[in-house]
C-alpha positions in Angstrom: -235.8 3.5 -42.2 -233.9 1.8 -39.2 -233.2 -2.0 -39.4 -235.1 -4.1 -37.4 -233.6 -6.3 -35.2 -233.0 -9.9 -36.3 -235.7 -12.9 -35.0 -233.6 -15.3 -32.9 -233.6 -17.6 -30.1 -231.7 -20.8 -29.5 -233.3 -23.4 -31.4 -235.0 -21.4 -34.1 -234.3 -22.4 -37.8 -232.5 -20.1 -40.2 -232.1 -19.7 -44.0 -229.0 -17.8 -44.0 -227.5 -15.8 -47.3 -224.1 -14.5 -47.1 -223.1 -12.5 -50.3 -220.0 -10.7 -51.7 -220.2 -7.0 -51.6 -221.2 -5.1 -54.2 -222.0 -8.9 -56.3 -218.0 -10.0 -56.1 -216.3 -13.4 -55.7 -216.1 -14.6 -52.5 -214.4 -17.5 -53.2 -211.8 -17.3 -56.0 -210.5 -21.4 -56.2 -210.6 -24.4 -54.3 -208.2 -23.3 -51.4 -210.9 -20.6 -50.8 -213.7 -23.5 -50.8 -211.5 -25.7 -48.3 -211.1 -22.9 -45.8 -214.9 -21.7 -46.1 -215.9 -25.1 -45.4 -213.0 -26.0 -42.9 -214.4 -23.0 -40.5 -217.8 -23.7 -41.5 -217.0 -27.2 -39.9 -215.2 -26.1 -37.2 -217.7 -23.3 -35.8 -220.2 -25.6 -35.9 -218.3 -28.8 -34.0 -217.3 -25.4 -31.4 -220.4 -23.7 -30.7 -223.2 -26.8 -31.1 -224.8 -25.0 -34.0 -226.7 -28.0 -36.1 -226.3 -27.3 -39.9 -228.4 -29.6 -42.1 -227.7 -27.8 -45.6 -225.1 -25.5 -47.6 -223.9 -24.3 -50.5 -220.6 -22.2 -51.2 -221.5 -19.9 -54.6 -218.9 -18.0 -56.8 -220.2 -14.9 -54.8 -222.3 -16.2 -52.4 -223.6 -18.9 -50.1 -226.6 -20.9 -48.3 -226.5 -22.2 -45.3 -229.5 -23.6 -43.8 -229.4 -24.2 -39.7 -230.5 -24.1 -36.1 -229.1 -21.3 -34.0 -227.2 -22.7 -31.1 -226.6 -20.9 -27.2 -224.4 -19.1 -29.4 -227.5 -17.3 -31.3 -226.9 -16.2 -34.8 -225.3 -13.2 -34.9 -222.4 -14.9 -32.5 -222.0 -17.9 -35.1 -221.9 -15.4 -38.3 -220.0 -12.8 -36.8 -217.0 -15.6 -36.0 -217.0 -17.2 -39.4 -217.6 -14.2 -41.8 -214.4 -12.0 -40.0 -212.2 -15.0 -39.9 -212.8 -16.3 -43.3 -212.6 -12.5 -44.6 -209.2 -11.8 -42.6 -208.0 -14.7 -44.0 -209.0 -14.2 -47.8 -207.7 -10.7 -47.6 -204.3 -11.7 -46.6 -203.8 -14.4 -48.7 -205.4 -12.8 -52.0 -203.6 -9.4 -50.7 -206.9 -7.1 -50.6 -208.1 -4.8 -48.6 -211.7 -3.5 -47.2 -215.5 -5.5 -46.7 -215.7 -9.1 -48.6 -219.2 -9.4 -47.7 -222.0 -7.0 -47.9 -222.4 -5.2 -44.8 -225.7 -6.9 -43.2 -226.1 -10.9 -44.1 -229.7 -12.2 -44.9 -231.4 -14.3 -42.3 -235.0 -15.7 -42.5 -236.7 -17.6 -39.5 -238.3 -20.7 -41.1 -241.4 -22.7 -40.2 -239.8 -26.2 -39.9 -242.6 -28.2 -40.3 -244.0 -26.3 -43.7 -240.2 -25.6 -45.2 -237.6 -27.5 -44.0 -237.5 -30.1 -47.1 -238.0 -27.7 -49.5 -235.2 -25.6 -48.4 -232.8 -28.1 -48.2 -233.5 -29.1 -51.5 -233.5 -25.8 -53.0 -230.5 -24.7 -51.3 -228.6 -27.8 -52.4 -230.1 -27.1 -55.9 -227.7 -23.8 -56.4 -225.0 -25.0 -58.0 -227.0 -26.8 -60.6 -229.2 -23.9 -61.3 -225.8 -22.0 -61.6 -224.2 -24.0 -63.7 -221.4 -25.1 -61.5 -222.3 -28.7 -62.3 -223.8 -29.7 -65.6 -226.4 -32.2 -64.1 -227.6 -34.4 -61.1 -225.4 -36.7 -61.4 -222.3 -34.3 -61.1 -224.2 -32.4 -58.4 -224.2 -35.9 -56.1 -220.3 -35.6 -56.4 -220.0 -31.5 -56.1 -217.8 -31.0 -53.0 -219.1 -27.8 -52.2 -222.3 -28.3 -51.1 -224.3 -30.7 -48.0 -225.7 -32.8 -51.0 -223.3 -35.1 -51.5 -222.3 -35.7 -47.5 -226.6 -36.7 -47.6 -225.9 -39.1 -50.4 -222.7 -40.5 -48.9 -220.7 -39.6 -51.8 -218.4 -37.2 -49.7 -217.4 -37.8 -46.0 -218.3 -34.8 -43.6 -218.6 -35.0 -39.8 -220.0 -31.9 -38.6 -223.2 -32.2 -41.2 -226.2 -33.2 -39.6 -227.1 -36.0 -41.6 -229.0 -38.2 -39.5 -231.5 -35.1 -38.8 -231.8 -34.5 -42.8 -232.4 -38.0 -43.8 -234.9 -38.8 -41.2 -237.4 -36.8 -43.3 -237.1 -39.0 -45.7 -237.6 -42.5 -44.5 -236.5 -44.8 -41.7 -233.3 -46.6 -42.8 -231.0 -44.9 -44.5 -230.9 -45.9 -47.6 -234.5 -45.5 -48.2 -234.0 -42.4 -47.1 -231.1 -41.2 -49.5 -232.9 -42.6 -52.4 -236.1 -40.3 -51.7 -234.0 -37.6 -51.0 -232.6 -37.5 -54.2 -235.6 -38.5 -56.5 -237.2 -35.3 -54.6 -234.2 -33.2 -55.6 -234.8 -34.8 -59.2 -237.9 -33.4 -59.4 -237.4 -29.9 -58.7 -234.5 -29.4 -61.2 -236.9 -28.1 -63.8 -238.9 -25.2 -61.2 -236.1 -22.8 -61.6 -235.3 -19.9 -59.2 -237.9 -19.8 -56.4 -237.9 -16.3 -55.0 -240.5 -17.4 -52.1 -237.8 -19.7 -50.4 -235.0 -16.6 -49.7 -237.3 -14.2 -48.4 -240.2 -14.0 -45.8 -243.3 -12.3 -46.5 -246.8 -12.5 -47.2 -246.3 -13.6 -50.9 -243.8 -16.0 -49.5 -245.5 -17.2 -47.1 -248.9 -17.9 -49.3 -247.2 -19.5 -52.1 -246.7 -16.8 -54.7 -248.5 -13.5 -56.2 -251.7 -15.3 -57.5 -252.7 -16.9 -54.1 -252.1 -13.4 -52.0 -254.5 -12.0 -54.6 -257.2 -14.7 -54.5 -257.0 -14.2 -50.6 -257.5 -10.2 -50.8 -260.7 -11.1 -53.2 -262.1 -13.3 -50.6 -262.0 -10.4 -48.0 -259.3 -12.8 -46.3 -255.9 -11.0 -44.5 -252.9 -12.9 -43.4 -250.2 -11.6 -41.0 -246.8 -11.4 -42.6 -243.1 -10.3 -41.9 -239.8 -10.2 -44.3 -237.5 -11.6 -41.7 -240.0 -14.8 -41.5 -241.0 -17.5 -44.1 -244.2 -19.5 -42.7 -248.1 -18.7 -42.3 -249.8 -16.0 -40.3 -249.9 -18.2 -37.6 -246.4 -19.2 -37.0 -245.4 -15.1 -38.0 -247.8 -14.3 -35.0 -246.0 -16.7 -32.9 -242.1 -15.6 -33.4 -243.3 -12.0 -33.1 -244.8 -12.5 -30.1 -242.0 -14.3 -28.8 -239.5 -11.3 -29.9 -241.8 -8.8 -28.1 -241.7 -10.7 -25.3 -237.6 -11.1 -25.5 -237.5 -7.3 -26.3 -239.7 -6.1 -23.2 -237.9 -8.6 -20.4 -234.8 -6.9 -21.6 -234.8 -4.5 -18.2 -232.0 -3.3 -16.1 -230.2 -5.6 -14.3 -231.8 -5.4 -11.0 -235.1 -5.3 -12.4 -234.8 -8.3 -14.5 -232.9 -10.2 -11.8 -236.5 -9.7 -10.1 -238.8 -10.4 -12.4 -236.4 -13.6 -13.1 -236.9 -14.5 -9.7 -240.5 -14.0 -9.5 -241.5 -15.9 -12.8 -239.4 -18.9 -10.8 -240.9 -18.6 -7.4 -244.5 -18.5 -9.3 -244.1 -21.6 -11.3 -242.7 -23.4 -7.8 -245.6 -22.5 -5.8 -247.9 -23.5 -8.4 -246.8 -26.8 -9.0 -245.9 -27.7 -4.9 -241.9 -27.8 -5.8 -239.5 -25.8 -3.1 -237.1 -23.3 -4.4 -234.1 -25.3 -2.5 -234.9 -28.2 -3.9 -235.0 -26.8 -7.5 -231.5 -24.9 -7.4 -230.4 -28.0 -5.4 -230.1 -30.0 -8.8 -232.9 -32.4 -7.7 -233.6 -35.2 -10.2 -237.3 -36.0 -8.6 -239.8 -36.3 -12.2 -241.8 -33.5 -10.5 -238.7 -31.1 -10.5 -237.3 -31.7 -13.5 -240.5 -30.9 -15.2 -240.4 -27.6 -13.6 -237.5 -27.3 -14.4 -237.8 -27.6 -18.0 -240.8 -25.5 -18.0 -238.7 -22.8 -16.6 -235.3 -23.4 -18.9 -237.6 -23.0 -22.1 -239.8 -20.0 -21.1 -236.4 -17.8 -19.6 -234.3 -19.2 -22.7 -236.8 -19.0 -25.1 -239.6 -17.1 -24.7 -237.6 -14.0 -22.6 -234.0 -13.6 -23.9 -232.3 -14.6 -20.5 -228.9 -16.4 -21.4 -228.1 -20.2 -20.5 -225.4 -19.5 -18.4 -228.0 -17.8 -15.8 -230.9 -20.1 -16.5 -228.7 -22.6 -15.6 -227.5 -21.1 -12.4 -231.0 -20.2 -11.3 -232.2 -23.9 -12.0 -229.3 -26.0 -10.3 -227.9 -27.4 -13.5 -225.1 -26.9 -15.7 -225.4 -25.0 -18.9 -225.0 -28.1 -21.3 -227.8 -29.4 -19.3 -230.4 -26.1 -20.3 -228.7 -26.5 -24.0 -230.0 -30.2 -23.9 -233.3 -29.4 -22.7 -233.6 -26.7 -25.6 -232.6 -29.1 -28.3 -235.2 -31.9 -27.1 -238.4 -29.6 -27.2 -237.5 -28.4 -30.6 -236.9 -32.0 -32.3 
């Protein structure tokens, strides 16, 4: 059966698994952990990708995070060859470090987001890396102690994490951590590093209760969330996947989606790709940066161009509609 192709759009929220191939080391000792986490840092600083949790394994890691301009498949390809090259020749190996395809799940923020980060920070407990929470809130190798404060880290979004769990800070960090308390006892939880309908529902026992009812949900592997929100990112990847024409075709249906929205809302094509600041324009021009960007694949650089604005400016109008 062919791979399907992965779910992604700026702004949508990944649980991303990385692990050695065929189960091996991917880190060896702490030189190995620096430079993970020192191009970790660095990719994220380069290409605006928000990361709000990790965790670097013996043979694999979690990241948790919000694809940037970039997309996904940009930001993993660049860390995963240049940490590989680089473990290679200094370990003097040859051949794949990491299994050939990395796991990626599209996650409903609003349902998931705290549990993942708490699960994923959870790893090296359950692995035995530290021997309890109190070791964990020191552990270096993970976003949980950068959330408590206990390690310094700059690219981290903090802030973001933290606001989930109260409005001054250290409210916040002391809720975080008596919710990480309280999950130390659930174990592994299978449902939080895969998509699915059992996923999704909650476990085995509830997708059985909802079969007994006569009840059907929709469901997808590449997406943890309900049938609603797996209806929505589908629809939105069909929607990518059919404006995907050749390039004099899609350069027409780009300019016809724009000159549509204008007439309908009274707003002149000069004035749009003039860089106009007028309240009226600038909704427009939102409207249009987040359906092209979003909803039909087209890349910043030409929303941007089509719009007036500069490309930082479509990348900011992304990042406000999804916070």
């Amino acid at each position: 059966m062919p791979r399907r192709a992965r779910l992604d759009a700026p702004g949508t929220l990944h649980h991303v698994m990385v692990r050695g191939i065929e189960r091996r080391r991917i880190v060896n000792d702490v030189a190995d952990r620096k430079n993970f986490v020192k191009r970790l840092g660095e990719l994220c600083v380069d290409t605006k990708t928000p990361i709000y949790a990790w965790a670097i394994m013996t043979n694999h890691a979690h990241i948790l995070l919000r694809s940037s301009e970039m997309g996904l498949s940009g930001f993993m390809r660049r860390l995963l060859t240049g940490y590989a090259v680089s473990y290679n020749r200094r370990h003097r190996r040859w051949g794949h470090l990491f299994q050939n395809r990395y796991k990626s799940i599209v996650c409903d923020e609003d349902a998931y987001f705290t549990e993942l980060v708490r699960y994923i920070h959870l790893n090296p407990l359950r692995a035995k890396l530290v021997k309890n929470l109190s070791q964990l809130d020191r552990y270096r190798w993970s976003g949980h102690s950068v959330l408590l404060g206990k390690v310094e880290n700059d690219w981290q979004d903090r802030d973001y994490v933290l606001k989930w769990f109260g409005k001054t800070q250290g409210r916040a960090k002391d809720a975080y951590r008596n919710y990480v308390k309280k999950a130390i006892g659930e174990g592994r939880r299978p449902e939080l590093v895969g998509g699915g309908l059992i996923r999704s529902l909650g476990g085995w026992s509830a997708v059985k209760a909802m079969r007994r009812s006569g009840g059907r949900e929709l469901s997808d592997d590449r997406i943890l969330g309900s049938g609603e929100f797996v209806e929505r990112i589908i629809k939105e990847a069909e929607a990518k996947i059919k404006f995907q024409l050749p390039v004099s075709e899609n350069h027409q249906k780009i300019n016809e989606y724009i000159s549509k929205i204008c007439k309908n809302e009274k707003v002149s094509i000069d004035e749009l790709t003039g860089g106009s600041r007028r309240k009226e324009v600038s909704g427009v021009r939102n409207r249009i940066a987040i359906e092209l960007v979003k909803g039909r694949g087209v890349a910043l650089a030409e929303v941007a161009r089509r719009v007036g604005v500069s490309t930082s400016a479509i990348s900011k109008i992304l990042k406000r509609t999804s916070q």
